[in-house]
PQR file of N, CA, C, O and H, with PARSE charges and radii, in Angstrom:
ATOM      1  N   UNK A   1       0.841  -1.188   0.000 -0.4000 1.5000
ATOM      2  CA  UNK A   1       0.000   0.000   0.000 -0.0000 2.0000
ATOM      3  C   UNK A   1       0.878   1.240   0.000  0.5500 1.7000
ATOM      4  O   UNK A   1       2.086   1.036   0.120 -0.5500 1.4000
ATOM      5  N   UNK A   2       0.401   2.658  -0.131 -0.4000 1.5000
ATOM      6  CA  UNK A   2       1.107   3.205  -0.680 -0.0000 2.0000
ATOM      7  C   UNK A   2       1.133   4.350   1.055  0.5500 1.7000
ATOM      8  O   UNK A   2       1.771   5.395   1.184 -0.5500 1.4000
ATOM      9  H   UNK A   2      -0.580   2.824  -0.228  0.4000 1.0000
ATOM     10  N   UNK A   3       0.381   3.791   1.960 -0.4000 1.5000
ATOM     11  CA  UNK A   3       0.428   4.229   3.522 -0.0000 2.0000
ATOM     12  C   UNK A   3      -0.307   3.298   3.939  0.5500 1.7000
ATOM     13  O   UNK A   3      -1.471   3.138   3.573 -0.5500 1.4000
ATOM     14  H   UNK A   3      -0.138   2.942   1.855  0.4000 1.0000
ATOM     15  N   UNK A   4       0.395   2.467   4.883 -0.4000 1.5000
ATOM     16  CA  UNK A   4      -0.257   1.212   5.436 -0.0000 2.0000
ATOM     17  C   UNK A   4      -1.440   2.018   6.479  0.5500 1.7000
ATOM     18  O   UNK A   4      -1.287   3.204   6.771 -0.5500 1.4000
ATOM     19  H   UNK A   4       1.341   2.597   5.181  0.4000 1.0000
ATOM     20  N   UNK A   5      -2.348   1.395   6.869 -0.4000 1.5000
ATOM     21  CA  UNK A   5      -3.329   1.792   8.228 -0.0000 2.0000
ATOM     22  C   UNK A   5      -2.299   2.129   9.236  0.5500 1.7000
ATOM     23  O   UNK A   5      -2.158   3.317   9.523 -0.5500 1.4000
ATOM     24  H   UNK A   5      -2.472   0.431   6.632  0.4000 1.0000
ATOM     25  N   UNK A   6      -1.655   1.351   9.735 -0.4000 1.5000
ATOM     26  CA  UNK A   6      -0.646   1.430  10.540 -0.0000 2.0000
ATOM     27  C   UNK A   6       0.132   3.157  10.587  0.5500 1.7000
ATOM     28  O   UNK A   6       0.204   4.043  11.438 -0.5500 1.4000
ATOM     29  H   UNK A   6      -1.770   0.385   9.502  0.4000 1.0000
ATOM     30  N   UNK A   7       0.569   2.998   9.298 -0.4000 1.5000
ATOM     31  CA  UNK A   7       1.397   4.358   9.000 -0.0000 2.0000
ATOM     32  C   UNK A   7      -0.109   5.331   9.430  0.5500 1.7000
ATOM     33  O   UNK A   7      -0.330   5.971  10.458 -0.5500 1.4000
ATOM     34  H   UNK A   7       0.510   2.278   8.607  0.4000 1.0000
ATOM     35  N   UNK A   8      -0.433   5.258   8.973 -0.4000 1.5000
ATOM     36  CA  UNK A   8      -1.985   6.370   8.805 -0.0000 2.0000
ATOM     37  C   UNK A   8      -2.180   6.652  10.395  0.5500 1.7000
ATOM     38  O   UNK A   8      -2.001   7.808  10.780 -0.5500 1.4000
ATOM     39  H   UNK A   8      -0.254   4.739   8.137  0.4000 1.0000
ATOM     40  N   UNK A   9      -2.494   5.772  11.218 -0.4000 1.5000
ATOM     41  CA  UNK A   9      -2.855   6.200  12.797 -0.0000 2.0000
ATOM     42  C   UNK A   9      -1.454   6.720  13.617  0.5500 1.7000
ATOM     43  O   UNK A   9      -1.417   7.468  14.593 -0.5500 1.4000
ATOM     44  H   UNK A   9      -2.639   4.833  10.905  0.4000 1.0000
ATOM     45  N   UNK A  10      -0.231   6.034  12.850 -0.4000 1.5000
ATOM     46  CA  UNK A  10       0.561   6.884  13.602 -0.0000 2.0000
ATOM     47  C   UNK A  10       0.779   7.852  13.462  0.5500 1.7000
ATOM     48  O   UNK A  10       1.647   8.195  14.265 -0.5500 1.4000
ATOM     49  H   UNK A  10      -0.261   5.426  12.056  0.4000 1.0000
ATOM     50  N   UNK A  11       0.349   8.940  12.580 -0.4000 1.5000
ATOM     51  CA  UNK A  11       0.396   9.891  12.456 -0.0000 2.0000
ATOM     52  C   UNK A  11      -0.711  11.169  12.837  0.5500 1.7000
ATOM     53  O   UNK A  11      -0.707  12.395  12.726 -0.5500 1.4000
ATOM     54  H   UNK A  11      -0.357   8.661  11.928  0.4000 1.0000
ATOM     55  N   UNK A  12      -1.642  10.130  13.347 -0.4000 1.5000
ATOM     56  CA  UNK A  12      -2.694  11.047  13.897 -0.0000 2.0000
ATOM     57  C   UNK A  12      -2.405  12.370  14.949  0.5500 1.7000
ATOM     58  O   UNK A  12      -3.057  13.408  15.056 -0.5500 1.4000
ATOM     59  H   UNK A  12      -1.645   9.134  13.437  0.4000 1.0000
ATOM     60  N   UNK A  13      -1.085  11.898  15.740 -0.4000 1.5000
ATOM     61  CA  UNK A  13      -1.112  13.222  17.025 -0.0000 2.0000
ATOM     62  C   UNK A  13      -0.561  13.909  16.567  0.5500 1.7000
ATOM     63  O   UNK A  13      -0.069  14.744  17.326 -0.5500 1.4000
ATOM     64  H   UNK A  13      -0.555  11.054  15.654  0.4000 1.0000
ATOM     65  N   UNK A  14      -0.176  14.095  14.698 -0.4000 1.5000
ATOM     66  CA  UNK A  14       0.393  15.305  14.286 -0.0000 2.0000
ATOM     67  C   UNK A  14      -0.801  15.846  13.880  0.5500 1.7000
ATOM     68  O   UNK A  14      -0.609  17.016  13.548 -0.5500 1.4000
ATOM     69  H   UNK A  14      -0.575  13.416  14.082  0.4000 1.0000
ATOM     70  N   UNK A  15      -2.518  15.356  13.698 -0.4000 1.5000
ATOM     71  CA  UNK A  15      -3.389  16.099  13.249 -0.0000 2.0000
ATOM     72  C   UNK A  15      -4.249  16.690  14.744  0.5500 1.7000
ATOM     73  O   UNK A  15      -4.113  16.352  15.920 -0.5500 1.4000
ATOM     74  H   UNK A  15      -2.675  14.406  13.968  0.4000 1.0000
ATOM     75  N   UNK A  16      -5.314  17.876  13.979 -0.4000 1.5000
ATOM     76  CA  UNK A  16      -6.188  18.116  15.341 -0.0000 2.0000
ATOM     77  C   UNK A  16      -6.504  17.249  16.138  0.5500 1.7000
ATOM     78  O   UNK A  16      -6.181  16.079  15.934 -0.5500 1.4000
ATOM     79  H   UNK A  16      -5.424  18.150  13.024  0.4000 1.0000
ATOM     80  N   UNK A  17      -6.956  17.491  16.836 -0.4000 1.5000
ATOM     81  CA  UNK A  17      -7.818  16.602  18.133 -0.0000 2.0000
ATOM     82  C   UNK A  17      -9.127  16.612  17.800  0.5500 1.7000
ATOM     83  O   UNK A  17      -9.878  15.868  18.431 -0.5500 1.4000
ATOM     84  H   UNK A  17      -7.219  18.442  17.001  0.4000 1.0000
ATOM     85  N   UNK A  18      -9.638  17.421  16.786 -0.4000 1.5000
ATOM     86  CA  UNK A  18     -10.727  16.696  16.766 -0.0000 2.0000
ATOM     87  C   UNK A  18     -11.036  16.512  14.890  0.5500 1.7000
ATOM     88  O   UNK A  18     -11.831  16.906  14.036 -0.5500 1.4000
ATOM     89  H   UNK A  18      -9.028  18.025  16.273  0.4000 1.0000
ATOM     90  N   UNK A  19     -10.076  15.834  14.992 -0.4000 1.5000
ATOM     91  CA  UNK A  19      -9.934  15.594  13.557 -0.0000 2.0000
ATOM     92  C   UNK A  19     -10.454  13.780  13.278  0.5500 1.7000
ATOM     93  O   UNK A  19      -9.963  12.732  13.698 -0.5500 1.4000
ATOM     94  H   UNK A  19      -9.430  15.515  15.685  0.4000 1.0000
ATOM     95  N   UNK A  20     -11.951  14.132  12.159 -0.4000 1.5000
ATOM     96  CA  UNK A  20     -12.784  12.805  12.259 -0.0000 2.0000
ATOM     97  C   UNK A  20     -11.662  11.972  10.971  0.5500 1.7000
ATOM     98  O   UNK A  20     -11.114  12.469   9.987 -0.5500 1.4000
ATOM     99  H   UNK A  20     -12.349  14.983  11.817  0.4000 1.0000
ATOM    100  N   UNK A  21     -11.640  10.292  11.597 -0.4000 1.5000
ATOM    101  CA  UNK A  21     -11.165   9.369  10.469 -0.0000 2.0000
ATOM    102  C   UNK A  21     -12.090   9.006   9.932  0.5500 1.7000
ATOM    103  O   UNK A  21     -13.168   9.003  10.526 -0.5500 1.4000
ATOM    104  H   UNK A  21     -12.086   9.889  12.396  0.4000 1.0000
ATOM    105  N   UNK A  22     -11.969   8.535   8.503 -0.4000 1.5000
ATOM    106  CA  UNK A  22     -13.412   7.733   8.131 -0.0000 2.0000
ATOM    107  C   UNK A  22     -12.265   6.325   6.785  0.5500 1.7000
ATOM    108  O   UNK A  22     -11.655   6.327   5.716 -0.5500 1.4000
ATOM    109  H   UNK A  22     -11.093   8.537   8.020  0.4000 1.0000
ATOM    110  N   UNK A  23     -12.516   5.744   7.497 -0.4000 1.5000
ATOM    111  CA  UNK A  23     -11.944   4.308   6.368 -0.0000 2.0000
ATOM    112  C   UNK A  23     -12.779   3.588   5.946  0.5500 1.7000
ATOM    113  O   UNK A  23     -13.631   2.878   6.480 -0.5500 1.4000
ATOM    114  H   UNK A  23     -13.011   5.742   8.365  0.4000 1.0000
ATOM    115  N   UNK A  24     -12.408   3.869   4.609 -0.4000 1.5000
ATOM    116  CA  UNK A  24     -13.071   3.365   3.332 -0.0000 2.0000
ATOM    117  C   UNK A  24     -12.712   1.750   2.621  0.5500 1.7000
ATOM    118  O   UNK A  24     -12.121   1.537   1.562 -0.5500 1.4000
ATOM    119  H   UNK A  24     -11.716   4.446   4.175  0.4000 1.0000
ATOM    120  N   UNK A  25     -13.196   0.889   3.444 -0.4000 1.5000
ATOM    121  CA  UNK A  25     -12.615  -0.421   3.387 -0.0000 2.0000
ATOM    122  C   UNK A  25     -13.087  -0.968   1.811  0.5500 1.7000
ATOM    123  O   UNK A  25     -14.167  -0.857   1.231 -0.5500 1.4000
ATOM    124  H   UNK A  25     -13.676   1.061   4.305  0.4000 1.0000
ATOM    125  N   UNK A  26     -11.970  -1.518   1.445 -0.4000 1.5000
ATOM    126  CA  UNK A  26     -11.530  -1.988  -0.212 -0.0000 2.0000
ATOM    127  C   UNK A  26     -11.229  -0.865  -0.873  0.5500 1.7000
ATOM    128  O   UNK A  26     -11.237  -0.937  -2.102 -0.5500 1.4000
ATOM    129  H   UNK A  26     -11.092  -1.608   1.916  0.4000 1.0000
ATOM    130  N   UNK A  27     -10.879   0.484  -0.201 -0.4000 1.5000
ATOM    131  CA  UNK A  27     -10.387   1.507  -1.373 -0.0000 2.0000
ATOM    132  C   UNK A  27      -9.125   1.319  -1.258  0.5500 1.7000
ATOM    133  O   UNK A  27      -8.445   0.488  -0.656 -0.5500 1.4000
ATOM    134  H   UNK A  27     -10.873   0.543   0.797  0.4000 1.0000
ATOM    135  N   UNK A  28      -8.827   2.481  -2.124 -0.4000 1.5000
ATOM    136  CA  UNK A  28      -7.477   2.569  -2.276 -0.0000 2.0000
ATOM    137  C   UNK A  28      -7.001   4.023  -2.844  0.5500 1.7000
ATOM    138  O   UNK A  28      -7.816   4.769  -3.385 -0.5500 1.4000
ATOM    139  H   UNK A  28      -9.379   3.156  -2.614  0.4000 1.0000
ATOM    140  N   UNK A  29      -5.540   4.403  -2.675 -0.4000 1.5000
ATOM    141  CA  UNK A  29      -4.903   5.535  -3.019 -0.0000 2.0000
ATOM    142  C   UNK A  29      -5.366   6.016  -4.632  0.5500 1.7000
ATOM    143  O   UNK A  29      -5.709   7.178  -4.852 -0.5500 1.4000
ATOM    144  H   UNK A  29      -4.877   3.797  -2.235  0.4000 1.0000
ATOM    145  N   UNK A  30      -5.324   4.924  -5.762 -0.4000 1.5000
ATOM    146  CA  UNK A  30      -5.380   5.581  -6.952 -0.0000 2.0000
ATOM    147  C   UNK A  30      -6.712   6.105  -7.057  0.5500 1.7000
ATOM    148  O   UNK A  30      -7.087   7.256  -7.284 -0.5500 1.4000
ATOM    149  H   UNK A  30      -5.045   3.980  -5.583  0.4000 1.0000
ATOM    150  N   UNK A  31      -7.467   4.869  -6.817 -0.4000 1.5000
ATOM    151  CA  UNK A  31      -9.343   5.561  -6.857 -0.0000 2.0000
ATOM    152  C   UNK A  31      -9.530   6.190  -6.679  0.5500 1.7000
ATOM    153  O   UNK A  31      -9.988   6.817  -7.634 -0.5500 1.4000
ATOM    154  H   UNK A  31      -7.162   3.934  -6.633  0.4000 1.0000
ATOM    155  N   UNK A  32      -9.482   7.141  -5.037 -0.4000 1.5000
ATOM    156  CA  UNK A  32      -9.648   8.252  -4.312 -0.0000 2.0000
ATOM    157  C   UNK A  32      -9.059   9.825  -5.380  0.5500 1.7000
ATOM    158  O   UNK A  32      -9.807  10.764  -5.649 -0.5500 1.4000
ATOM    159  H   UNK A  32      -9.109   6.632  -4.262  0.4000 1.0000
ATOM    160  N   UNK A  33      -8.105   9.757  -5.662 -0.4000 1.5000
ATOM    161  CA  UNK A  33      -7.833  10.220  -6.714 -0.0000 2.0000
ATOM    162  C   UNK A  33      -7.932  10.058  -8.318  0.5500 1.7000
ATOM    163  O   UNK A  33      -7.735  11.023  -9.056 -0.5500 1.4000
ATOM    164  H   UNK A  33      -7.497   8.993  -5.444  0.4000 1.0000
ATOM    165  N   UNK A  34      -8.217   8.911  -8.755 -0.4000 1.5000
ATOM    166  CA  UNK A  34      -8.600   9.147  -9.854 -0.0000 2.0000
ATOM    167  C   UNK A  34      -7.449   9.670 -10.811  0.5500 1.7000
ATOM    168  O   UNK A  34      -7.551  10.466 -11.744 -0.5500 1.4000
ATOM    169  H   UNK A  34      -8.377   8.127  -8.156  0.4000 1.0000
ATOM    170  N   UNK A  35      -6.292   8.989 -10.317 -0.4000 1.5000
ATOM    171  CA  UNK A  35      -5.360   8.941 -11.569 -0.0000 2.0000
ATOM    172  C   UNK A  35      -4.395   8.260 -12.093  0.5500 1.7000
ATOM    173  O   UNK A  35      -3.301   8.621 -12.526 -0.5500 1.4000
ATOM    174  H   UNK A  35      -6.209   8.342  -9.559  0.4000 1.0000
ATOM    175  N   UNK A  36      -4.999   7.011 -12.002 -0.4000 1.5000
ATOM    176  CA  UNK A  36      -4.303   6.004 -12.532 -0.0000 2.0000
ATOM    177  C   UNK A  36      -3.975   5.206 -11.108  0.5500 1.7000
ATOM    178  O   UNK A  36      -4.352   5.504  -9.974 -0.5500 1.4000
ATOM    179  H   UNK A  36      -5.888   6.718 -11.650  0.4000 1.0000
ATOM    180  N   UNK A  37      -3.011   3.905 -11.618 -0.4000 1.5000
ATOM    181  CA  UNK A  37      -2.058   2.812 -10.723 -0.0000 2.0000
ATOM    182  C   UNK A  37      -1.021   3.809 -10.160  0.5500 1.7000
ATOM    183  O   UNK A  37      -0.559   4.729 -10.834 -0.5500 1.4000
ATOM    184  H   UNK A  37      -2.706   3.663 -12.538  0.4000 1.0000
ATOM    185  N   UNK A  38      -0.719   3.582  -8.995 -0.4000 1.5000
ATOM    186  CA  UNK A  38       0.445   4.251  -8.187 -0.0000 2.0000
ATOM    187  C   UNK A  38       1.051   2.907  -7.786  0.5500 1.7000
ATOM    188  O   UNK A  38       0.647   1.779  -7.503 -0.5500 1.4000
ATOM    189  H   UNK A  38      -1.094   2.834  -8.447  0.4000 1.0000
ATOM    190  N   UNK A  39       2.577   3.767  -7.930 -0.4000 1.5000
ATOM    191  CA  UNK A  39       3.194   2.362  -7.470 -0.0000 2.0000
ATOM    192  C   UNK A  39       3.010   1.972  -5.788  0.5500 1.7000
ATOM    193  O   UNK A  39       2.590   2.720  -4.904 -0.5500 1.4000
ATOM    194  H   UNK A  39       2.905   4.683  -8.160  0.4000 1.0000
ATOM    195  N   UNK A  40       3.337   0.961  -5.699 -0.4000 1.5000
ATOM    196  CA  UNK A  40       3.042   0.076  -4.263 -0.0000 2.0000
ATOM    197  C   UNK A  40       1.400   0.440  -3.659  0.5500 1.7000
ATOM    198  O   UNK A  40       1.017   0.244  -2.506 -0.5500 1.4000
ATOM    199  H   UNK A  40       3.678   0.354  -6.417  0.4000 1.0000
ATOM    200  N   UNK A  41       0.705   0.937  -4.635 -0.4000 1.5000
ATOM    201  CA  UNK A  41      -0.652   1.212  -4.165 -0.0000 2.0000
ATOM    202  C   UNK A  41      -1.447  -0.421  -3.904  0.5500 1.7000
ATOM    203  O   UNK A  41      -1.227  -1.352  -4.679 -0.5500 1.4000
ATOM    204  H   UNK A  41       1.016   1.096  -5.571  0.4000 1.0000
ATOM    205  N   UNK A  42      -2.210  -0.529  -2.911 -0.4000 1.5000
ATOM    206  CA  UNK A  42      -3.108  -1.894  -2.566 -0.0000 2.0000
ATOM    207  C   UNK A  42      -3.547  -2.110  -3.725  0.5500 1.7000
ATOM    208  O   UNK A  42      -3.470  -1.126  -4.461 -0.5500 1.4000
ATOM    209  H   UNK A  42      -2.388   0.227  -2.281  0.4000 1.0000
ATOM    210  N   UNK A  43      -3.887  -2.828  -4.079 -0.4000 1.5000
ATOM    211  CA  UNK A  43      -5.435  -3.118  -5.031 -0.0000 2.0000
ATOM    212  C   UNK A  43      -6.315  -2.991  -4.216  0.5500 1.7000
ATOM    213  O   UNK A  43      -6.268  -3.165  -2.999 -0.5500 1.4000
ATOM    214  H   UNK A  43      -3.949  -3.628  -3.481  0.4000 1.0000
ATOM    215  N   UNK A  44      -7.744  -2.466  -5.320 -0.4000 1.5000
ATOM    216  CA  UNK A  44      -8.853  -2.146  -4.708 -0.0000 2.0000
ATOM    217  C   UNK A  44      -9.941  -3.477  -4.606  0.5500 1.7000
ATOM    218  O   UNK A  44     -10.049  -4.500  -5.282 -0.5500 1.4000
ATOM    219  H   UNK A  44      -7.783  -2.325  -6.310  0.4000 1.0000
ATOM    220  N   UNK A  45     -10.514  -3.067  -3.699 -0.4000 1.5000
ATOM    221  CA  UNK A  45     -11.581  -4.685  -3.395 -0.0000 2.0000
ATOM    222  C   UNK A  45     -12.703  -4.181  -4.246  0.5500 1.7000
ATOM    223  O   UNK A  45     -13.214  -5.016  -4.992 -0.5500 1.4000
ATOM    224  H   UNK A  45     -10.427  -2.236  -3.151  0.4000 1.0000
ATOM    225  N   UNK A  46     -13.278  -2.700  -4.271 -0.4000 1.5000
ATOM    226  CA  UNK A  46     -14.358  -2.233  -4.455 -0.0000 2.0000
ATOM    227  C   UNK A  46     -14.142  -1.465  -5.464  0.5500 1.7000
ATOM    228  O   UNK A  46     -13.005  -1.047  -5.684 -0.5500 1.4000
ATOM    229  H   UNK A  46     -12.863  -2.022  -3.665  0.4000 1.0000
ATOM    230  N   UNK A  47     -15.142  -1.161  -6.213 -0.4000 1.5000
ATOM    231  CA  UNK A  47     -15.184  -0.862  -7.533 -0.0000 2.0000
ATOM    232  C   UNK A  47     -14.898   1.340  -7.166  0.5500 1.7000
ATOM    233  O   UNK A  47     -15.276   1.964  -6.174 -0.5500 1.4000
ATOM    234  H   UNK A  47     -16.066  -1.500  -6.035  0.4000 1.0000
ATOM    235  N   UNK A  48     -14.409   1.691  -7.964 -0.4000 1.5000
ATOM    236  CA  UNK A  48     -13.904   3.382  -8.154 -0.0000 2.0000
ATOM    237  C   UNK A  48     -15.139   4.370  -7.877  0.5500 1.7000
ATOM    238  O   UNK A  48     -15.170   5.420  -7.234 -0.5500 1.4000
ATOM    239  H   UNK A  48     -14.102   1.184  -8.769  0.4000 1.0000
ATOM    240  N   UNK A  49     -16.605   3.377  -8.891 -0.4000 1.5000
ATOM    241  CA  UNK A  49     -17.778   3.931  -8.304 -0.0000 2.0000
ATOM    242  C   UNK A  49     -18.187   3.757  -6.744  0.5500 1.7000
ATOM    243  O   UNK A  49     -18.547   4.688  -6.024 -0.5500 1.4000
ATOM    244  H   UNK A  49     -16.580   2.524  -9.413  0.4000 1.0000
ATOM    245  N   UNK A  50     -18.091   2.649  -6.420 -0.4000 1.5000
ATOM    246  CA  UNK A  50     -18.509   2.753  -4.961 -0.0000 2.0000
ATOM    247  C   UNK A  50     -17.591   3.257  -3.885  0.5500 1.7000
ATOM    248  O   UNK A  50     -18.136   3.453  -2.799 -0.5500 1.4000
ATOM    249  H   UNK A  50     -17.798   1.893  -7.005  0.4000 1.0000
ATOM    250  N   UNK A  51     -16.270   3.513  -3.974 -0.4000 1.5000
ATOM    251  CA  UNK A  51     -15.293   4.274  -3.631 -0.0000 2.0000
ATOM    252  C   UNK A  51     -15.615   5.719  -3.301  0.5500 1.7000
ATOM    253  O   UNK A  51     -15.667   6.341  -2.240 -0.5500 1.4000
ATOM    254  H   UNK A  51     -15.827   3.354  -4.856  0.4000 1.0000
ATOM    255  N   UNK A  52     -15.860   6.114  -4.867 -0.4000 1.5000
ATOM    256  CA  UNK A  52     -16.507   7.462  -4.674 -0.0000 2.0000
ATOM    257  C   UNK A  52     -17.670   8.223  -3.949  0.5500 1.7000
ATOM    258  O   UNK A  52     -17.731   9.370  -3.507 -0.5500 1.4000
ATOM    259  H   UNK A  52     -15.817   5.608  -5.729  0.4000 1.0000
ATOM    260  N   UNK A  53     -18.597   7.159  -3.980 -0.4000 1.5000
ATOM    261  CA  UNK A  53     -19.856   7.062  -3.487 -0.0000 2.0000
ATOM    262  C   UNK A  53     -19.886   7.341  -2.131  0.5500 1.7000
ATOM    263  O   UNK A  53     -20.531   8.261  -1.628 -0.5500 1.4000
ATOM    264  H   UNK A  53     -18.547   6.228  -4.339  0.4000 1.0000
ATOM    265  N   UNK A  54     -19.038   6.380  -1.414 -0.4000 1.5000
ATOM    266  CA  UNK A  54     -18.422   6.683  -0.274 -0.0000 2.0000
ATOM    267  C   UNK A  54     -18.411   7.753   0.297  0.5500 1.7000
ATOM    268  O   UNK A  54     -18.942   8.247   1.291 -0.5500 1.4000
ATOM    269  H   UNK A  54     -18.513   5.633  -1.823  0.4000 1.0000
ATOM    270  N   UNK A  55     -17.171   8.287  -1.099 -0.4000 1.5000
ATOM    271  CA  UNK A  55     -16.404   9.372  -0.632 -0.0000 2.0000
ATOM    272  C   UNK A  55     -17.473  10.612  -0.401  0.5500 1.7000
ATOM    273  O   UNK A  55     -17.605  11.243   0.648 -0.5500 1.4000
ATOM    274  H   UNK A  55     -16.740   7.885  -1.906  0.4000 1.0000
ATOM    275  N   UNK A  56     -18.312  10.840  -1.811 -0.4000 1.5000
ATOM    276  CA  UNK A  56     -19.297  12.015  -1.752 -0.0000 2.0000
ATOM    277  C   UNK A  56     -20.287  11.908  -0.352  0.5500 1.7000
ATOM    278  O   UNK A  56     -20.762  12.914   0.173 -0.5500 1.4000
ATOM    279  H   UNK A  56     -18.205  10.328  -2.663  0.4000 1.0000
ATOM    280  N   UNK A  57     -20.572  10.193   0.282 -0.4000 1.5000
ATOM    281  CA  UNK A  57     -21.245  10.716   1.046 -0.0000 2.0000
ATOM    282  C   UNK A  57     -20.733  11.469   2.437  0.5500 1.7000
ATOM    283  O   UNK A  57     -21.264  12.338   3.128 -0.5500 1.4000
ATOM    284  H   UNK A  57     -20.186   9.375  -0.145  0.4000 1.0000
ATOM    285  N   UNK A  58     -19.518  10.787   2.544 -0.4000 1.5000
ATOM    286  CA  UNK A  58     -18.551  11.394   3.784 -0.0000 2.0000
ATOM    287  C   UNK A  58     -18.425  12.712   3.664  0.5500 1.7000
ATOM    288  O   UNK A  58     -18.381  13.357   4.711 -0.5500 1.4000
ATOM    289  H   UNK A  58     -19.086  10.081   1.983  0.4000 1.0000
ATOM    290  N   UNK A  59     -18.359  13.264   2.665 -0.4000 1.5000
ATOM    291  CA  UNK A  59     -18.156  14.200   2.208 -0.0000 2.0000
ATOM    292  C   UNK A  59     -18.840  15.749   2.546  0.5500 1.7000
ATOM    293  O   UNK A  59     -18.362  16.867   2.741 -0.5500 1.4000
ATOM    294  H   UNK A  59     -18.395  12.740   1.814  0.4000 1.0000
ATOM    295  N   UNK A  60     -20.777  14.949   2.487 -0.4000 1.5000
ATOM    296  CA  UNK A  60     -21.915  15.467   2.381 -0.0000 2.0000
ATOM    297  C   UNK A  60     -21.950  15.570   3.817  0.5500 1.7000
ATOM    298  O   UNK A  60     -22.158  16.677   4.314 -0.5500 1.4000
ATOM    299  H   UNK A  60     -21.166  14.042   2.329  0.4000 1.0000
ATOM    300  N   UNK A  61     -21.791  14.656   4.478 -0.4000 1.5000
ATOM    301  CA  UNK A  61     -22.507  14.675   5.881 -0.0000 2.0000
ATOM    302  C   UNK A  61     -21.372  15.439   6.661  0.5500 1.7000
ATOM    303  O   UNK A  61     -21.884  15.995   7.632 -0.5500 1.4000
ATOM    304  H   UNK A  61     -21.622  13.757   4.073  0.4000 1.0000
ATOM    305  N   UNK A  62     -19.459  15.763   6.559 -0.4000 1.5000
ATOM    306  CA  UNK A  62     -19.038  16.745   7.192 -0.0000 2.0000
ATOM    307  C   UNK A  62     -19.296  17.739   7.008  0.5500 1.7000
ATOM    308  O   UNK A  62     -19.247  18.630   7.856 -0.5500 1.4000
ATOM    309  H   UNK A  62     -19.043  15.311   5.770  0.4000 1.0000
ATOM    310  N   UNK A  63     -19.886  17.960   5.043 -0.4000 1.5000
ATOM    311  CA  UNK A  63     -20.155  19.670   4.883 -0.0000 2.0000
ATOM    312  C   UNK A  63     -21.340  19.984   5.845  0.5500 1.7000
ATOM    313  O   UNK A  63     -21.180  21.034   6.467 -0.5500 1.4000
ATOM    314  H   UNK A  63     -19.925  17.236   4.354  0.4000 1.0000
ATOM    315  N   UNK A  64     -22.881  19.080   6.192 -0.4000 1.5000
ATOM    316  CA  UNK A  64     -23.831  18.851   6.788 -0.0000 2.0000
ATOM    317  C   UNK A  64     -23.370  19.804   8.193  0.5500 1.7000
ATOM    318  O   UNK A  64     -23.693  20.975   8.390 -0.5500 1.4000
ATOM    319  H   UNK A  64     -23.011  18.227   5.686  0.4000 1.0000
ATOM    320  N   UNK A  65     -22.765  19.178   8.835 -0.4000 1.5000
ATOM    321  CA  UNK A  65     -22.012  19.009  10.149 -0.0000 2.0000
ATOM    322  C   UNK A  65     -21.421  20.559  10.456  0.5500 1.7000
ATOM    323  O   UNK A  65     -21.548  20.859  11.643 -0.5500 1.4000
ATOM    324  H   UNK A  65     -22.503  18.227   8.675  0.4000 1.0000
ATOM    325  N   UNK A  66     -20.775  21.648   9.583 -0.4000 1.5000
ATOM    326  CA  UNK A  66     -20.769  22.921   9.681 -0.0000 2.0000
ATOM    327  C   UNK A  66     -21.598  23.594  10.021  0.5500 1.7000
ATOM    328  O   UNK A  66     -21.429  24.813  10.057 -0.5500 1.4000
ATOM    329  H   UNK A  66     -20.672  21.404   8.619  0.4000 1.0000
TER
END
């Protein structure tokens, strides 16, 4: 992967404190972006559409949340 989970939480006490996670299980680095294979990127379990889908709804409900 191209940031293991692992890598990802250890780096949390460099973000806010109240900074929300949201993991998107079977995504992956290229999907989320949308530009192509990256090297050492996971493969994805879940298809780019439902990735996204995801993403817009996470998306919707922090803009919500303002």
């Amino acid at each position: 992967c191209v940031e293991t989970p692992e890598e990802s939480l250890a780096a949390l006490p460099l973000l806010p404190a109240d900074t929300t996670v949201v993991t998107i299980e079977g995504g992956n680095h290229a999907q989320y972006g949308d530009y192509g294979d990256q090297v050492g990127d996971c493969e994805a379990t879940i298809t780019s559409s439902s990735q996204k889908g995801e993403i817009k709804y996470e998306l919707r409900d922090f803009m919500d949340s303002l």
